[in-house]
N, CA, C and O atoms as a GROMACS GRO file, in nm:
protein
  468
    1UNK      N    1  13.059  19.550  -0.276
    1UNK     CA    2  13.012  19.675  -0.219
    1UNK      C    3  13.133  19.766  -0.192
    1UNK      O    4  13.246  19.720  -0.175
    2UNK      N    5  13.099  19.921  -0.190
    2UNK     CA    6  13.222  19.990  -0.172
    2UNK      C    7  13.151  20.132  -0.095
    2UNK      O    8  13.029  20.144  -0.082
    3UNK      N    9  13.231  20.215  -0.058
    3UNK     CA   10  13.199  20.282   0.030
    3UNK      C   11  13.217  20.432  -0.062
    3UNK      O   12  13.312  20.437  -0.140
    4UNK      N   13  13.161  20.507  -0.056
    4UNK     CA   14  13.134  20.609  -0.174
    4UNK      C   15  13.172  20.768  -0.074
    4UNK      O   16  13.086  20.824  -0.006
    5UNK      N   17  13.279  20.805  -0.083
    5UNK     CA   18  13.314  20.959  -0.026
    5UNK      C   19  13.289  21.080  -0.151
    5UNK      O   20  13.292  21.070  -0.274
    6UNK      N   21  13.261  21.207  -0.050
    6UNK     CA   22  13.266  21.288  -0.110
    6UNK      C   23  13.403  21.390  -0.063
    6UNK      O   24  13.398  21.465   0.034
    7UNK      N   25  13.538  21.372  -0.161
    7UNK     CA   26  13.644  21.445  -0.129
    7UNK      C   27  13.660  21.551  -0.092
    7UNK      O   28  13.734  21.579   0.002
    8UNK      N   29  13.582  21.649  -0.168
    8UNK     CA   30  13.561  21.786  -0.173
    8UNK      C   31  13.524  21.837  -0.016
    8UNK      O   32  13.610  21.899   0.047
    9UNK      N   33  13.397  21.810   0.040
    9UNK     CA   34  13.387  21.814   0.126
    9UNK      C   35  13.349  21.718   0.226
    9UNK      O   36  13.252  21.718   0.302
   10UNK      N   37  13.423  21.654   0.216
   10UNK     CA   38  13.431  21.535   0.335
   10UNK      C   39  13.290  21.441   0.379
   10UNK      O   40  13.176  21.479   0.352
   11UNK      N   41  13.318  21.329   0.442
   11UNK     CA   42  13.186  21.254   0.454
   11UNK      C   43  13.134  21.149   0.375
   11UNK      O   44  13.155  21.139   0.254
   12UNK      N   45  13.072  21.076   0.439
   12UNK     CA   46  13.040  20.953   0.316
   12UNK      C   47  12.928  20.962   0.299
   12UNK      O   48  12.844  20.977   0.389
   13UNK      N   49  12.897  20.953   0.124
   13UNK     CA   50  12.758  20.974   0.077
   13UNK      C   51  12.673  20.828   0.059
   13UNK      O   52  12.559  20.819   0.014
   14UNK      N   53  12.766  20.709   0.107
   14UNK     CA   54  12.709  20.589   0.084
   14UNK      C   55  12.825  20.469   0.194
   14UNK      O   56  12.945  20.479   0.170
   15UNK      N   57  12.801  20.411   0.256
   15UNK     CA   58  12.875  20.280   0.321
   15UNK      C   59  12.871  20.204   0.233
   15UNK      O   60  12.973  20.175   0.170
   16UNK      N   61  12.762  20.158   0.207
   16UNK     CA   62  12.749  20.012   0.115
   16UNK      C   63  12.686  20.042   0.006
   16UNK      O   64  12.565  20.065   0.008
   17UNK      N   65  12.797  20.050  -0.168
   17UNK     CA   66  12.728  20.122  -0.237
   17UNK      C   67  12.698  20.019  -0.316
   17UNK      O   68  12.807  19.965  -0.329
   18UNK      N   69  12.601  19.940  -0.392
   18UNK     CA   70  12.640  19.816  -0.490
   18UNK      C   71  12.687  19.878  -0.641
   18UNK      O   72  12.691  19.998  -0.670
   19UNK      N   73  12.713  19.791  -0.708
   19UNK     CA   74  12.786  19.829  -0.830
   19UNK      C   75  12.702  19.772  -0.913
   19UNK      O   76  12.666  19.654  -0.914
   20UNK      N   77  12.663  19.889  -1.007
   20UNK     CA   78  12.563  19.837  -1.094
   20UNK      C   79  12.636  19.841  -1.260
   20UNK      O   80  12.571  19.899  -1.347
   21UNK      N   81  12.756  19.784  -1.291
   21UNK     CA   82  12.836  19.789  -1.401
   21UNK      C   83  12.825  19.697  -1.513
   21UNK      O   84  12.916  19.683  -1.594
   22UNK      N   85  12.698  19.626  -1.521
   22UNK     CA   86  12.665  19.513  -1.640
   22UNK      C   87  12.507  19.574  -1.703
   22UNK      O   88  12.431  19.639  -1.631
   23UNK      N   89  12.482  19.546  -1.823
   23UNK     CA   90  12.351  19.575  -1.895
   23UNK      C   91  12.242  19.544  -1.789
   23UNK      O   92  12.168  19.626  -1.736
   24UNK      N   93  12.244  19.398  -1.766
   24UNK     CA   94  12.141  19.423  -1.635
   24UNK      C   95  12.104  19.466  -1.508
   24UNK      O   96  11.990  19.504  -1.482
   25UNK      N   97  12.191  19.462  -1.432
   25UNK     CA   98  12.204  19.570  -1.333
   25UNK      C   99  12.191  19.695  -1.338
   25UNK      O  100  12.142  19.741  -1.235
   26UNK      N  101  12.219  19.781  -1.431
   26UNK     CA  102  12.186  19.912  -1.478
   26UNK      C  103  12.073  19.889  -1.520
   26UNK      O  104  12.012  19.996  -1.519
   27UNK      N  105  11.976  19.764  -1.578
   27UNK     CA  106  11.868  19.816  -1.641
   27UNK      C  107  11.736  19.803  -1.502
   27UNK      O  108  11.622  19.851  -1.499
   28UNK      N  109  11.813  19.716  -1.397
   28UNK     CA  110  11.722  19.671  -1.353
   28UNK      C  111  11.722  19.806  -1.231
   28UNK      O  112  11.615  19.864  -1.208
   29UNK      N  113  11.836  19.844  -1.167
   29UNK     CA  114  11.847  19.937  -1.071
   29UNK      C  115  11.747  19.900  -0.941
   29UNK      O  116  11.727  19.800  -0.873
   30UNK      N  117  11.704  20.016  -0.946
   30UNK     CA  118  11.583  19.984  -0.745
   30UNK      C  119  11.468  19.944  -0.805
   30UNK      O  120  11.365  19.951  -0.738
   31UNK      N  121  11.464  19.891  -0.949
   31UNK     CA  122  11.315  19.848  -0.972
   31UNK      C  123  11.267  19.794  -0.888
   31UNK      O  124  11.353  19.742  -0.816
   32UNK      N  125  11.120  19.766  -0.840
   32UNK     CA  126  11.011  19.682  -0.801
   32UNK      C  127  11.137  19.657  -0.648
   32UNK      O  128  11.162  19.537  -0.648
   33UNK      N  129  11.191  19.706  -0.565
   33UNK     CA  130  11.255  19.729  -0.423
   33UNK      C  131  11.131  19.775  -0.317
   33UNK      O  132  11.107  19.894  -0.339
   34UNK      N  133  11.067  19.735  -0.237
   34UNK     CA  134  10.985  19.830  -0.139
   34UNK      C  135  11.069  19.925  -0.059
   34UNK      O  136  11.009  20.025  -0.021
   35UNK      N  137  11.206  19.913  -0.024
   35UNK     CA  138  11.299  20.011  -0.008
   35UNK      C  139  11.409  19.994  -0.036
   35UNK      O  140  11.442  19.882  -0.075
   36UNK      N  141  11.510  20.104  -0.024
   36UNK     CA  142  11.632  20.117  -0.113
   36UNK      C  143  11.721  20.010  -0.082
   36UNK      O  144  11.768  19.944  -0.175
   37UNK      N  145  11.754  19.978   0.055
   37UNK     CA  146  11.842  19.833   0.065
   37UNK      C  147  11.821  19.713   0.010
   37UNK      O  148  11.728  19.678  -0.061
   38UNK      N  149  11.931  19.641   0.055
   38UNK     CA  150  12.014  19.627   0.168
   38UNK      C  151  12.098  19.690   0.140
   38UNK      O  152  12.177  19.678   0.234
   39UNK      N  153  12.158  19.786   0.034
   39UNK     CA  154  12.255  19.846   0.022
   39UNK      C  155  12.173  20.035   0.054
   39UNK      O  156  12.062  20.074   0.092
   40UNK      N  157  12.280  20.091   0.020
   40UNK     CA  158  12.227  20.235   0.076
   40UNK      C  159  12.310  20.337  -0.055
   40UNK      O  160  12.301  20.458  -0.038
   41UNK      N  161  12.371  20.297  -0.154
   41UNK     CA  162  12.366  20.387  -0.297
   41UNK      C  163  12.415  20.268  -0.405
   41UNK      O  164  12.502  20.184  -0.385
   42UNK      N  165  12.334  20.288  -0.523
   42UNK     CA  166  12.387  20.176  -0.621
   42UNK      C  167  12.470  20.254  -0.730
   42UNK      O  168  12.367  20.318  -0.747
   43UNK      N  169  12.549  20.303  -0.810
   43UNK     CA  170  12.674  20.333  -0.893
   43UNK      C  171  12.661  20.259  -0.978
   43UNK      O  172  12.704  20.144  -0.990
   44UNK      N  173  12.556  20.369  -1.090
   44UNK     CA  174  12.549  20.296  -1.214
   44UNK      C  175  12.669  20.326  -1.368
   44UNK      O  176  12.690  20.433  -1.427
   45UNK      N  177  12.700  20.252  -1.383
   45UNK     CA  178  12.813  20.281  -1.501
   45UNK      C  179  12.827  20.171  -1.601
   45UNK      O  180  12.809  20.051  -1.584
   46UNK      N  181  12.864  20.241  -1.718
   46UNK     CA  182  12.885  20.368  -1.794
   46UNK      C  183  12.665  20.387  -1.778
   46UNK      O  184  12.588  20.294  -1.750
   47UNK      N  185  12.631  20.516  -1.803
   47UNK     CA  186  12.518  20.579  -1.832
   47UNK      C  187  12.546  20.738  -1.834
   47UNK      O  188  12.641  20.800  -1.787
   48UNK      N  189  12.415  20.788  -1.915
   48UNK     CA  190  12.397  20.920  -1.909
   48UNK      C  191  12.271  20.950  -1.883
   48UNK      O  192  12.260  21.072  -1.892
   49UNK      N  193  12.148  20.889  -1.848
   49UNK     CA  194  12.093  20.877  -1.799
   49UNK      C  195  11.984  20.744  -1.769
   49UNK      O  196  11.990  20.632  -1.819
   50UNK      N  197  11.865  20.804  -1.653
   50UNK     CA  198  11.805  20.703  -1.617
   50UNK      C  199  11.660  20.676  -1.586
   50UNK      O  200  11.624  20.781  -1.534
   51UNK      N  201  11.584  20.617  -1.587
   51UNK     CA  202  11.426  20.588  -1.561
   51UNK      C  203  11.427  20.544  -1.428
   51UNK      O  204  11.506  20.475  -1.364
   52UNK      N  205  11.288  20.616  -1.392
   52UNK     CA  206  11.246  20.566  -1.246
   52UNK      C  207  11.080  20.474  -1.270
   52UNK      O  208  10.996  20.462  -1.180
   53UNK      N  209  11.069  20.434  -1.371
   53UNK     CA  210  10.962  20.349  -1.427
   53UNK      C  211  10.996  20.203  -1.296
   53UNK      O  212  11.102  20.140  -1.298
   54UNK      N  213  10.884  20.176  -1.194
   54UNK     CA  214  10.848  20.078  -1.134
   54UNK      C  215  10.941  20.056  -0.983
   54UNK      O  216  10.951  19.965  -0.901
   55UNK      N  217  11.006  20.205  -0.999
   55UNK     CA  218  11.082  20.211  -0.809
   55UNK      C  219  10.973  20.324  -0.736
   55UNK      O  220  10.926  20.423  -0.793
   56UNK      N  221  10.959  20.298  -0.655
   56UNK     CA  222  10.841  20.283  -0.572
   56UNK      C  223  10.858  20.416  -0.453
   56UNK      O  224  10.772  20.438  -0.368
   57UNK      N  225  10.952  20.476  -0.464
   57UNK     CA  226  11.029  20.572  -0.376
   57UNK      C  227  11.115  20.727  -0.481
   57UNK      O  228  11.141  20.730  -0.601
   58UNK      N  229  11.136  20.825  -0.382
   58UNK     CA  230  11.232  20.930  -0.472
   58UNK      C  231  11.353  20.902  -0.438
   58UNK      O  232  11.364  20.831  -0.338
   59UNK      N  233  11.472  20.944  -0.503
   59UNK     CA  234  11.600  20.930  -0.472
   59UNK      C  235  11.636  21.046  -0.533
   59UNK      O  236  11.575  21.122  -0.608
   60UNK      N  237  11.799  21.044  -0.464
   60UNK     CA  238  11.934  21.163  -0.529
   60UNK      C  239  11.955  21.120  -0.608
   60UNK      O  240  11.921  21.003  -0.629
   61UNK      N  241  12.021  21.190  -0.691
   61UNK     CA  242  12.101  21.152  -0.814
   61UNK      C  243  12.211  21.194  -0.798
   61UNK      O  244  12.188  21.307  -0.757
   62UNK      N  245  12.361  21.178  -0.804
   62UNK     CA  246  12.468  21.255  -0.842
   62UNK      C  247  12.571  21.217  -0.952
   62UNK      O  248  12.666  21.139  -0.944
   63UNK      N  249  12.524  21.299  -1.066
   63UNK     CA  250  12.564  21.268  -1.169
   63UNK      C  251  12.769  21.348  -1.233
   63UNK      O  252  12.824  21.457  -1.249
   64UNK      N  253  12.810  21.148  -1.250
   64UNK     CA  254  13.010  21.185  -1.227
   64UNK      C  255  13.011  21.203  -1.374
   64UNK      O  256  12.923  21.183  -1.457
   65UNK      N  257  13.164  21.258  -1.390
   65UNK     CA  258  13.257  21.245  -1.523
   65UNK      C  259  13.324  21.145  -1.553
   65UNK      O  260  13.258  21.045  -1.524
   66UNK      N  261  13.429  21.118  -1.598
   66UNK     CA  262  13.495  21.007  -1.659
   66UNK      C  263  13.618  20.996  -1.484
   66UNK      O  264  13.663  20.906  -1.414
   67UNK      N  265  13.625  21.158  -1.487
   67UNK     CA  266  13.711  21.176  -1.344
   67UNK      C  267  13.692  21.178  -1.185
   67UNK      O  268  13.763  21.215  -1.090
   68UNK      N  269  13.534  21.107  -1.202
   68UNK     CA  270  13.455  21.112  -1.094
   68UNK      C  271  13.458  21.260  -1.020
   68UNK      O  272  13.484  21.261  -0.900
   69UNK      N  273  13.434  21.374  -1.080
   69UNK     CA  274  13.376  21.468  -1.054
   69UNK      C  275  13.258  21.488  -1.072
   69UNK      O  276  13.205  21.424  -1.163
   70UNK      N  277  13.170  21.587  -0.987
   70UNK     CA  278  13.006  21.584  -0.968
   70UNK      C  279  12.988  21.660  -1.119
   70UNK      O  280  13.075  21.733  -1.166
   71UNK      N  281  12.869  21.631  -1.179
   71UNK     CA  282  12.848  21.743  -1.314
   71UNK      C  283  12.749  21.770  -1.274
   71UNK      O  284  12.728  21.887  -1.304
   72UNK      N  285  12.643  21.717  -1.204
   72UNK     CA  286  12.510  21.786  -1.160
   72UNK      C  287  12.451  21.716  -1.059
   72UNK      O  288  12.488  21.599  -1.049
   73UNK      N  289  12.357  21.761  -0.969
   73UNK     CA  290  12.306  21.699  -0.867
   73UNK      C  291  12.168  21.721  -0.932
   73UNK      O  292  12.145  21.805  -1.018
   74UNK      N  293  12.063  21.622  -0.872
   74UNK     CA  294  11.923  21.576  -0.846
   74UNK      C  295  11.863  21.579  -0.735
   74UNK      O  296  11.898  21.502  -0.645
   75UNK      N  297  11.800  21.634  -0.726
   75UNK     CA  298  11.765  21.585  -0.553
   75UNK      C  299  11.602  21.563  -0.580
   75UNK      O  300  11.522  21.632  -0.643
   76UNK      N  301  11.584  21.433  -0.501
   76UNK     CA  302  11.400  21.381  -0.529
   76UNK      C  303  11.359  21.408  -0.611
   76UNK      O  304  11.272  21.494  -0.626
   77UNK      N  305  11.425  21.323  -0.711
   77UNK     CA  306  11.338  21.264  -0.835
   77UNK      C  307  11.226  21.159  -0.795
   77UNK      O  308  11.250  21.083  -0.702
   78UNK      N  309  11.106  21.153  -0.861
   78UNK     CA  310  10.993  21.059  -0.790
   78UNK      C  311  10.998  20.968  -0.881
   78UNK      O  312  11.088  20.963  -0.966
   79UNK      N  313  10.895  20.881  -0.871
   79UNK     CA  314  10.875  20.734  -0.931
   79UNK      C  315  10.818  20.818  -1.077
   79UNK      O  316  10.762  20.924  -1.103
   80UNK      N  317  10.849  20.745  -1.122
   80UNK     CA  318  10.760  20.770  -1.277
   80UNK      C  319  10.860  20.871  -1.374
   80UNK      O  320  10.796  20.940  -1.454
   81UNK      N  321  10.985  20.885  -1.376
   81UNK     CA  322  11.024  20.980  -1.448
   81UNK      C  323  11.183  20.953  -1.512
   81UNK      O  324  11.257  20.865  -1.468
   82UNK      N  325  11.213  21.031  -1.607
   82UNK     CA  326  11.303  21.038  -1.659
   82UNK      C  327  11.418  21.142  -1.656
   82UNK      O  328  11.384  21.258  -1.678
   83UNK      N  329  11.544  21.118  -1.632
   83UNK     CA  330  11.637  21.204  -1.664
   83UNK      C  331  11.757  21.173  -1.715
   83UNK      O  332  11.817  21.070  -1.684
   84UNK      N  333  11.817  21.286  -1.820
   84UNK     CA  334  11.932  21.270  -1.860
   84UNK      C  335  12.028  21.379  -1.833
   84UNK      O  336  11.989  21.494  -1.815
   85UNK      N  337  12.127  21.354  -1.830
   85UNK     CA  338  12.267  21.436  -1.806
   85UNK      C  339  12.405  21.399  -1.922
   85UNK      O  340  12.488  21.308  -1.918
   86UNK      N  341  12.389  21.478  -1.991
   86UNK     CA  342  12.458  21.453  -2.144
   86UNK      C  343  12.602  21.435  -2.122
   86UNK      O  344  12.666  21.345  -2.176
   87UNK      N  345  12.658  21.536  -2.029
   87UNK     CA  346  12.774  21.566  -1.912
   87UNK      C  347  12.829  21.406  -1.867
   87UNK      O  348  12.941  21.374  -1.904
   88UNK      N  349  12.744  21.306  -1.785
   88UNK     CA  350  12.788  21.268  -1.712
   88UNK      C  351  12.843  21.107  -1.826
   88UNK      O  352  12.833  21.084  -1.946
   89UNK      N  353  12.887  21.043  -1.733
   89UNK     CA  354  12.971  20.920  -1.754
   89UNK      C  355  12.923  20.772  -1.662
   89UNK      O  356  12.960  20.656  -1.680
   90UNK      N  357  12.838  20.822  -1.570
   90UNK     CA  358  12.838  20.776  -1.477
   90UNK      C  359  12.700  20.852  -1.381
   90UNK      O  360  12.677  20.973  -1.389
   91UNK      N  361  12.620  20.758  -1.294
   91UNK     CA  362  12.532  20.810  -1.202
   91UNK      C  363  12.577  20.724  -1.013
   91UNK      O  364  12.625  20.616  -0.975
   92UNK      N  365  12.530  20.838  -0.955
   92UNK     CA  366  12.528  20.772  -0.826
   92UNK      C  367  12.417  20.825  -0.767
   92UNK      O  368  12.390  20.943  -0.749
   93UNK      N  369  12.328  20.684  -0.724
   93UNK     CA  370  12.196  20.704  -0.691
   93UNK      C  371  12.170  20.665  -0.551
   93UNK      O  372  12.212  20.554  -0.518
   94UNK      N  373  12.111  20.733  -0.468
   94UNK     CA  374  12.157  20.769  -0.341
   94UNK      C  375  11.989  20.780  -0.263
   94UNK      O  376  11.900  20.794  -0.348
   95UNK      N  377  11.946  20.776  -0.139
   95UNK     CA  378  11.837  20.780  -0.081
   95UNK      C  379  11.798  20.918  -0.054
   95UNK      O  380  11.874  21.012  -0.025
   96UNK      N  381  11.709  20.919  -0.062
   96UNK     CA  382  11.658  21.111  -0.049
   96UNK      C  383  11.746  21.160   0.062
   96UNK      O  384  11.759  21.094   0.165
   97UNK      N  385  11.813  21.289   0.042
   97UNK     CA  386  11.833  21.354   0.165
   97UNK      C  387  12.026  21.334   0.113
   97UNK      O  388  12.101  21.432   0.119
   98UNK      N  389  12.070  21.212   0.072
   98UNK     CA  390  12.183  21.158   0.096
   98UNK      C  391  12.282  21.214   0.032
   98UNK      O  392  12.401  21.181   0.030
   99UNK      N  393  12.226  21.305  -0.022
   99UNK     CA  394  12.352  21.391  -0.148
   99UNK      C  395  12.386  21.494  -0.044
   99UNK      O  396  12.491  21.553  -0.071
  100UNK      N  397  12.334  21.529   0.054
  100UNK     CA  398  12.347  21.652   0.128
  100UNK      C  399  12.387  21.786   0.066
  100UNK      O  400  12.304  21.842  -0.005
  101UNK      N  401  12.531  21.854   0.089
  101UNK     CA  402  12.581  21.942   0.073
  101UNK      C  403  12.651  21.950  -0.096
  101UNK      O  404  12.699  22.052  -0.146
  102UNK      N  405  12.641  21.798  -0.175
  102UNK     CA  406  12.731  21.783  -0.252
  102UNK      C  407  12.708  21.893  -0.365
  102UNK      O  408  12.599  21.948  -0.354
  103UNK      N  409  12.785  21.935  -0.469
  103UNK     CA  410  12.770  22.011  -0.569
  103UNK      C  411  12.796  21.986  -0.693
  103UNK      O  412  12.754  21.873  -0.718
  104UNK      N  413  12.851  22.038  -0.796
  104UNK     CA  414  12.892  22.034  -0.912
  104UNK      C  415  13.020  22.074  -0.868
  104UNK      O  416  13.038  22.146  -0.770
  105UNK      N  417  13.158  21.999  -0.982
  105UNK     CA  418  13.266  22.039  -0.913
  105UNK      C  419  13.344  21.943  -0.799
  105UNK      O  420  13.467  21.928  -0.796
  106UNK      N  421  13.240  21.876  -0.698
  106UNK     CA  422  13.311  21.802  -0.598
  106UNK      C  423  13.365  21.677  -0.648
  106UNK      O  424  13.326  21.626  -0.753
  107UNK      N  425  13.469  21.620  -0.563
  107UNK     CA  426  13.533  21.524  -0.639
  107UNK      C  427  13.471  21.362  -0.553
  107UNK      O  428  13.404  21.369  -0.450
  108UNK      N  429  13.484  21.311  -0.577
  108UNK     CA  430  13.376  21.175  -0.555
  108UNK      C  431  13.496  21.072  -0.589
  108UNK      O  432  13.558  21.051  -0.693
  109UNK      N  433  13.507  20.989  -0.403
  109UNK     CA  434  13.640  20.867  -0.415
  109UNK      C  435  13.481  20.702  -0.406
  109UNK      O  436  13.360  20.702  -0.384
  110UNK      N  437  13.542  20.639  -0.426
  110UNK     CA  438  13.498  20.490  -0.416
  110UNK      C  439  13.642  20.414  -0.356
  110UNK      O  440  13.759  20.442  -0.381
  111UNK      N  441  13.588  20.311  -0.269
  111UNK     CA  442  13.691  20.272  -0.137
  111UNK      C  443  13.646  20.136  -0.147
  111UNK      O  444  13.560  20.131  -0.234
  112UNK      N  445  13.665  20.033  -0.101
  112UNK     CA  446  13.660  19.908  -0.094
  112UNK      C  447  13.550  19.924   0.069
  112UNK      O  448  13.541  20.028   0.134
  113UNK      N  449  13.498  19.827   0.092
  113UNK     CA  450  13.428  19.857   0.210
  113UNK      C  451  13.457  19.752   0.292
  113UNK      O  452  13.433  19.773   0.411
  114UNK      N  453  13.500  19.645   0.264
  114UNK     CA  454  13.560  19.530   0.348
  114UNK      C  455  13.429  19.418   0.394
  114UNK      O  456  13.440  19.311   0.453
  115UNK      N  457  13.303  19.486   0.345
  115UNK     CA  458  13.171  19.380   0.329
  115UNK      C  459  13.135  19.273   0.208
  115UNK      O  460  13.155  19.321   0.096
  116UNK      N  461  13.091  19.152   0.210
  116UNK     CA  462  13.134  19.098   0.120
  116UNK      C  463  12.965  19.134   0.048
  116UNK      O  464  12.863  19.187   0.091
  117UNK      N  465  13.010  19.065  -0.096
  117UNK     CA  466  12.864  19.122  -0.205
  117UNK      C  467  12.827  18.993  -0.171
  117UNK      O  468  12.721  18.946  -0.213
   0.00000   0.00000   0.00000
C-alpha cells in the first residue's frame, strides 16, 4: 500500500492506495467489492482505460502520464460503463468525491505508507 499525494495542490487523494500492477489485478479492480475498501484508491498500471462491468458503486478517476501528471479527471463514473483516455499511462481510481480540487496538469507523488499489504 502507498499513500497517493496531490503535489500541485497539496493533500492526500488516497492513505492506503493498493497497487494494481499485474494482468489480474487490473482486470479484476473493485469488481464484485460491496464497498471500496479496505483500501481507499487502487493505481492501476500500465492502462488506458477501464470497465466498471460488476462494481457495484461510482468512483473518480484520475487519469496519469508516464510523469505522473493528471491528463484528465472523471468524476462519478457509475457501474456499468466504459472509459478510455488515449493520453494516459496509468489510472487512479479513487471513491466519489476523492479527486476533489484535482485537475489536468497537477502533478501526482506515490509515498510508501508504512502499512503492510
Amino acid at each position: 500500500m502507498v499513500e497517493v499525494a496531490n503535489l500541485t495542490r497539496g493533500g492526500v487523494l488516497a492513505g492506503q492506495c493498493a497497487l494494481g500492477v499485474t494482468f489480474y489485478l487490473r482486470l479484476r479492480g473493485l469488481m464484485f467489492r460491496p464497498v471500496f475498501g479496505p483500501f481507499d484508491g487502487l493505481w492501476l498500471a500500465p492502462t488506458r482505460e477501464i470497465h466498471m462491468f460488476w462494481v457495484r458503486f461510482p468512483i473518480d478517476l484520475i487519469w496519469l502520464d508516464d510523469g505522473l501528471r493528471v491528463v484528465e479527471v472523471t468524476r462519478g463514473i457509475r457501474p456499468w460503463r466504459l472509459k478510455t483516455c488515449s493520453r494516459a499511462r496509468s489510472v487512479l481510481e479513487l471513491p466519489v468525491g476523492a479527486a476533489g480540487d484535482t485537475q489536468p496538469g497537477d502533478r501526482i507523488a506515490f509515498h510508501a505508507s508504512g502499512a503492510s499489504a
